[in-house]
Backbone as a chain_set.jsonl record, in Angstrom:
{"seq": "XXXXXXXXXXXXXXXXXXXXXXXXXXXXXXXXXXXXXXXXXXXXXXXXXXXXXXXXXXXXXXXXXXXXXXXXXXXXXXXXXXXXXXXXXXXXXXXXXXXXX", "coords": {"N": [[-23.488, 65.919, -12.365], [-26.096, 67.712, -11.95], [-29.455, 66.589, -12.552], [-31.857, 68.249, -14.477], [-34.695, 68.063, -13.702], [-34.226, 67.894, -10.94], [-33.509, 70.156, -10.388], [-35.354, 72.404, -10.756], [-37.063, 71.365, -9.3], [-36.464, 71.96, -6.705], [-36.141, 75.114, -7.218], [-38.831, 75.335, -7.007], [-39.526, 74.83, -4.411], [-38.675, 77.114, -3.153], [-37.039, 80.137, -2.613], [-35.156, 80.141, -0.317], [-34.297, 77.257, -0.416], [-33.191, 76.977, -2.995], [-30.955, 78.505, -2.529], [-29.898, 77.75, -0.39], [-29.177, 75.162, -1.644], [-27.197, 76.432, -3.905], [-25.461, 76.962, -1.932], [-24.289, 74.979, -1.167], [-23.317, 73.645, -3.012], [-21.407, 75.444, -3.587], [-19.611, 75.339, -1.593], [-18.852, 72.297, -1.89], [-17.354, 72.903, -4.011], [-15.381, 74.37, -3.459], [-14.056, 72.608, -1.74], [-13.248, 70.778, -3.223], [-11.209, 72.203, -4.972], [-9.455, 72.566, -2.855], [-8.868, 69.952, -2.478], [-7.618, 69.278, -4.834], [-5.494, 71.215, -4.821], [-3.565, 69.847, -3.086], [-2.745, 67.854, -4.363], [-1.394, 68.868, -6.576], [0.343, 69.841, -5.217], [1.421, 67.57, -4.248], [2.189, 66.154, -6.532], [4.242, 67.66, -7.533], [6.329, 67.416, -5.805], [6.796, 64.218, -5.804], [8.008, 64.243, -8.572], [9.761, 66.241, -8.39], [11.473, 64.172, -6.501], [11.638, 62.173, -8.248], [13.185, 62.979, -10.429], [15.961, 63.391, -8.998], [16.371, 60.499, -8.106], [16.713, 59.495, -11.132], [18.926, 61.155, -11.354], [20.473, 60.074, -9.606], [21.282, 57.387, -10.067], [22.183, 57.689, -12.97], [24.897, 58.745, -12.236], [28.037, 57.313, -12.16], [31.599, 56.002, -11.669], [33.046, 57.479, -14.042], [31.541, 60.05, -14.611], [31.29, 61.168, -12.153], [32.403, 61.935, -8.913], [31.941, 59.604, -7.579], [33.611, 56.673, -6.594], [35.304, 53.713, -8.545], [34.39, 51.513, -7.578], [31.936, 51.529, -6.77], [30.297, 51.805, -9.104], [27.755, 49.638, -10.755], [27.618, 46.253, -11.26], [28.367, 44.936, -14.462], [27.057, 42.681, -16.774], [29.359, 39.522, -18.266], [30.305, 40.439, -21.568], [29.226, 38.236, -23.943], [30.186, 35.793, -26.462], [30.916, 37.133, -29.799], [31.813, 35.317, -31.253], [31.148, 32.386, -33.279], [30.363, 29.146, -32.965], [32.144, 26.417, -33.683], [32.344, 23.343, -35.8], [33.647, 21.345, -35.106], [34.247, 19.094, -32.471], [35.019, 18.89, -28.846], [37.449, 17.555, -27.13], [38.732, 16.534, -24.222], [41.236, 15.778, -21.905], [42.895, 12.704, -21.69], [40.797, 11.147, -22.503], [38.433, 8.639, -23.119], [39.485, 6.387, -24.936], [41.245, 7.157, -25.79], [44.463, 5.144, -27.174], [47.678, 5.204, -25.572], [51.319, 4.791, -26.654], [54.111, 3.815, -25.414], [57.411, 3.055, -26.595]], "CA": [[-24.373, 66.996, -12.736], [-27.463, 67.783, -11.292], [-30.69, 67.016, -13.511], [-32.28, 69.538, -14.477], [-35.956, 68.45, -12.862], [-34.124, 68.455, -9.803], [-33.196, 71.74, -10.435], [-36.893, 73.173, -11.025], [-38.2, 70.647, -8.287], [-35.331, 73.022, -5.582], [-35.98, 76.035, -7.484], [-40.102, 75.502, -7.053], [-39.64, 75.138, -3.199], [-38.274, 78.675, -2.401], [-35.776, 80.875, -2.288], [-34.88, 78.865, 0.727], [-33.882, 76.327, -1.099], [-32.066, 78.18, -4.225], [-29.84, 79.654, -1.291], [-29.106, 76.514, 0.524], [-28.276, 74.073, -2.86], [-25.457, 76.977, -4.309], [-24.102, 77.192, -1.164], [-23.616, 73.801, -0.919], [-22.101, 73.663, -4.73], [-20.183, 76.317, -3.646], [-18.537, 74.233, -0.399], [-18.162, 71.743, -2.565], [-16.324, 72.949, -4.677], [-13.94, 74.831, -2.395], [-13.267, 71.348, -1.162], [-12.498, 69.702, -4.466], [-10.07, 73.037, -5.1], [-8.227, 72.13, -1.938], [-8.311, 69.017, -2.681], [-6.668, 69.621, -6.109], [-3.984, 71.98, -4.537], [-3.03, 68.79, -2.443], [-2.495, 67.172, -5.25], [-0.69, 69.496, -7.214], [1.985, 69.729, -4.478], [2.4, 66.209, -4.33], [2.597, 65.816, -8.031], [5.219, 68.389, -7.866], [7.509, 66.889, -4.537], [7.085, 63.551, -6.521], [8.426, 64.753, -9.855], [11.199, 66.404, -8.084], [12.197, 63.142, -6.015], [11.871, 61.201, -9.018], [14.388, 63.326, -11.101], [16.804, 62.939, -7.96], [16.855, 59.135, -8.031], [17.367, 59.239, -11.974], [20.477, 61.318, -11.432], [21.507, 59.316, -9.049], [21.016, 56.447, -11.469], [22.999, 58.213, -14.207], [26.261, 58.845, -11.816], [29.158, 56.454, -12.446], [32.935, 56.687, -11.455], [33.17, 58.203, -15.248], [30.997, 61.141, -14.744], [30.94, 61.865, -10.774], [33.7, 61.483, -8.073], [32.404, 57.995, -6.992], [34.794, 55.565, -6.729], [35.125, 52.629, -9.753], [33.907, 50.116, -7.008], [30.453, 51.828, -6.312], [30.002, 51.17, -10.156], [26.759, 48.748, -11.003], [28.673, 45.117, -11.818], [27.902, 44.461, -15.549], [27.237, 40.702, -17.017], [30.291, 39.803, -19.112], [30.182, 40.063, -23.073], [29.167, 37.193, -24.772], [31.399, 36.245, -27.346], [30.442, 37.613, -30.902], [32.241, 34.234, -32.572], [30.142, 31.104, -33.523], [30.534, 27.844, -32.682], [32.825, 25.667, -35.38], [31.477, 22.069, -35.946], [34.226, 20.626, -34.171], [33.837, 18.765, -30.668], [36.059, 19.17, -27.995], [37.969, 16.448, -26.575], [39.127, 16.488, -22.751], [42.512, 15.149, -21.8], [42.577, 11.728, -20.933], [38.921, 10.871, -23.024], [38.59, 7.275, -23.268], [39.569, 5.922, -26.396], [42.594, 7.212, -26.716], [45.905, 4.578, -26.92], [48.837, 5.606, -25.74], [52.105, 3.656, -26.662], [55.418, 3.991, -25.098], [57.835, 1.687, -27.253]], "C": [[-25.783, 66.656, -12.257], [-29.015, 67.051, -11.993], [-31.573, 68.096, -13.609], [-34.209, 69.456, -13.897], [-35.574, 68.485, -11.63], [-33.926, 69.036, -9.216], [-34.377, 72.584, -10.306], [-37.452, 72.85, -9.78], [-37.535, 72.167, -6.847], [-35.873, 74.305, -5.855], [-38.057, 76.287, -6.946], [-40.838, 75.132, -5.31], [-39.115, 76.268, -2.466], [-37.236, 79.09, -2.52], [-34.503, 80.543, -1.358], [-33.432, 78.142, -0.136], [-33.158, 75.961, -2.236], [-31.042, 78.38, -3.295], [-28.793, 78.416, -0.679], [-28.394, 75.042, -0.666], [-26.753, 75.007, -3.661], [-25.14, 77.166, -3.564], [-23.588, 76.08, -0.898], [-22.806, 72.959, -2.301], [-20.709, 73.922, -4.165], [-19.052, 75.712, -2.471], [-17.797, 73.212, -1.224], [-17.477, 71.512, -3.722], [-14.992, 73.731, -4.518], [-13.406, 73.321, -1.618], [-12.573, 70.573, -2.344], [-11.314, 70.847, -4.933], [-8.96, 72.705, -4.057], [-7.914, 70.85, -2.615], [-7.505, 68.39, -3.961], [-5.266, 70.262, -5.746], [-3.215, 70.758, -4.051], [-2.406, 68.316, -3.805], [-1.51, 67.751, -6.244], [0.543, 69.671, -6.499], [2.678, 68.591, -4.252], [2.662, 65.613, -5.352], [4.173, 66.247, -8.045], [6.336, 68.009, -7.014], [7.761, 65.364, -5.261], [8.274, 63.428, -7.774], [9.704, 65.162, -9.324], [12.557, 65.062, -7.302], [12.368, 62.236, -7.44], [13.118, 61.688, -10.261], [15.919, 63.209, -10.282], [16.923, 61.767, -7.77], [17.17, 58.824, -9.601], [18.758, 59.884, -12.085], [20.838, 60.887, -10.567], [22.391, 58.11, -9.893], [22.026, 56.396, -12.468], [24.202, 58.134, -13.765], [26.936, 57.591, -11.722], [30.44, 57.095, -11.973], [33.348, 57.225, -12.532], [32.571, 59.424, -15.174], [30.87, 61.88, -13.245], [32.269, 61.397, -9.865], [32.843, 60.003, -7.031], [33.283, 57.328, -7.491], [34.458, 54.416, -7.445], [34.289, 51.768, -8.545], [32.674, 50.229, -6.707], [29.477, 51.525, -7.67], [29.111, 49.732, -10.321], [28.031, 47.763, -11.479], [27.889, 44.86, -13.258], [28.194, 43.427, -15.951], [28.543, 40.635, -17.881], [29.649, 39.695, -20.494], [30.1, 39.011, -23.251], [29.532, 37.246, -26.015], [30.627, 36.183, -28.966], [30.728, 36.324, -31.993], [31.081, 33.359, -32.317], [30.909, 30.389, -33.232], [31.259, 27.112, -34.152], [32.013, 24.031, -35.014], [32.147, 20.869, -35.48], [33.501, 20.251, -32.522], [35.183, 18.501, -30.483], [36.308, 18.127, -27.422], [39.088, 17.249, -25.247], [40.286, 15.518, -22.8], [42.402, 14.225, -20.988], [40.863, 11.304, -21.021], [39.421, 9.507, -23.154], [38.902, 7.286, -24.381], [40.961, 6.237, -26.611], [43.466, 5.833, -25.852], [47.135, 5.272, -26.621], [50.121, 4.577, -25.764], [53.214, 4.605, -26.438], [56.67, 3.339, -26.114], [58.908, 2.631, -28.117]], "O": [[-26.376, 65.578, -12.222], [-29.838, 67.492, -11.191], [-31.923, 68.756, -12.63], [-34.892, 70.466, -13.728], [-36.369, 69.058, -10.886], [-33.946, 69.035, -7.985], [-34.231, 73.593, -9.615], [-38.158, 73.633, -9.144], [-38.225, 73.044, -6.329], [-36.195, 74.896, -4.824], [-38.441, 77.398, -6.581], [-42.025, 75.132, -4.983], [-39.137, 76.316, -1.236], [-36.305, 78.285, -2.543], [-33.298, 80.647, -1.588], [-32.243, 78.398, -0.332], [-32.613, 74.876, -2.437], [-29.964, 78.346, -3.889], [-27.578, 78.251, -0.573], [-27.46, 74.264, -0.47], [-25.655, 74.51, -3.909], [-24.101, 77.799, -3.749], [-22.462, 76.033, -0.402], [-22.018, 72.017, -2.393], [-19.627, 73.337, -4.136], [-17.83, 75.71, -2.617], [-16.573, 73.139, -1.333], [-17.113, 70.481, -4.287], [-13.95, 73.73, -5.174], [-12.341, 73.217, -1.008], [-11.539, 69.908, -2.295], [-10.306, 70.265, -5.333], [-7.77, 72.593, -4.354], [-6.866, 70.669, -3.235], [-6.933, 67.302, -4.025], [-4.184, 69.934, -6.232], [-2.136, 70.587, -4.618], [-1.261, 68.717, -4.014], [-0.751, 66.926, -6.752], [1.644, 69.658, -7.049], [3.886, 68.41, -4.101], [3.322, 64.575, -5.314], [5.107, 65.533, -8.41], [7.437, 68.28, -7.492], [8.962, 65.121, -5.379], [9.209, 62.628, -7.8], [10.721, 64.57, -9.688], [13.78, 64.984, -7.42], [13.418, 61.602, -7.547], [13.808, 60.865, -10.863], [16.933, 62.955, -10.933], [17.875, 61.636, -7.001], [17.929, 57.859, -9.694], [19.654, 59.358, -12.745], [21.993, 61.283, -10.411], [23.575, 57.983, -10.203], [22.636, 55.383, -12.811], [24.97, 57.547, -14.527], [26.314, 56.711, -11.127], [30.568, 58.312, -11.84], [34.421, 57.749, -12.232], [33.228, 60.191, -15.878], [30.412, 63.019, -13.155], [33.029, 60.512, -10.257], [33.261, 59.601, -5.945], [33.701, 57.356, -8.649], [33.367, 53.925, -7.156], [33.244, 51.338, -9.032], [32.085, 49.208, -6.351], [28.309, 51.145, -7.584], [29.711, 48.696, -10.035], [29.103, 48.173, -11.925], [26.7, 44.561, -13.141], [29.311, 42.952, -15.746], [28.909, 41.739, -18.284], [28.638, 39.014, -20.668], [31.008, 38.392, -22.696], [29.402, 38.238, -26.733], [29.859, 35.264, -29.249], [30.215, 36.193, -33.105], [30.244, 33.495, -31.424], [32.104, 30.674, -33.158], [30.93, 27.284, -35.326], [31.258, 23.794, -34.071], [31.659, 19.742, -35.395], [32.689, 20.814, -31.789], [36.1, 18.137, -31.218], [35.295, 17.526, -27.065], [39.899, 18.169, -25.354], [40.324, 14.584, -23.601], [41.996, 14.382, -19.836], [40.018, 11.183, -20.135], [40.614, 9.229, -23.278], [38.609, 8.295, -25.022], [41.703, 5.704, -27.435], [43.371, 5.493, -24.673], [47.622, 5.961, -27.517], [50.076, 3.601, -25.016], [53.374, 5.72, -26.934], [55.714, 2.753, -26.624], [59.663, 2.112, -28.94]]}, "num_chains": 1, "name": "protein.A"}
């Protein structure tokens, strides 16, 4: 925004000069309107690509005719039991005796 003595100072050099500052408002603000429309169309080509890669996203061999194998690979389940307080012994751990006899 302008100040307003540099509004009086324009307005107290002529008619001139009144004439030639709103027309140069007025340019620039036919440029910041374009340059808003721009923007509004690429908001809007955005927005539409970006709903086109979430339904891609969404499709599975359950809901679309791709094939199970195009299906994201998911980690396996981890198992819901706990741990018991046992330890595990390997076959053939030292310690053990074995007797034939």
């Amino acid at each position: 925004m302008m100040p307003r003595g540099a509004i009086v100072a324009v307005y107290e050099q002529g008619v001139d000069a009144v004439v030639d500052l709103v027309e140069g408002l007025f340019a620039q603000l036919a440029a910041q309107q374009e340059q808003l429309r721009v923007q509004q169309q690429m908001i809007a080509s955005l927005t539409a690509r970006v709903e086109e890669l979430e339904d891609q996203l969404a499709k599975n061999s359950r809901n679309s005719s791709k094939a199970p194998s195009s299906d994201p690979v998911k980690p396996k389940p981890k198992s819901l039991r706990g741990r018991s307080g046992k330890t595990r012994r390997t076959e053939g751990a030292s310690g053990q005796d074995t007797f034939f006899g």
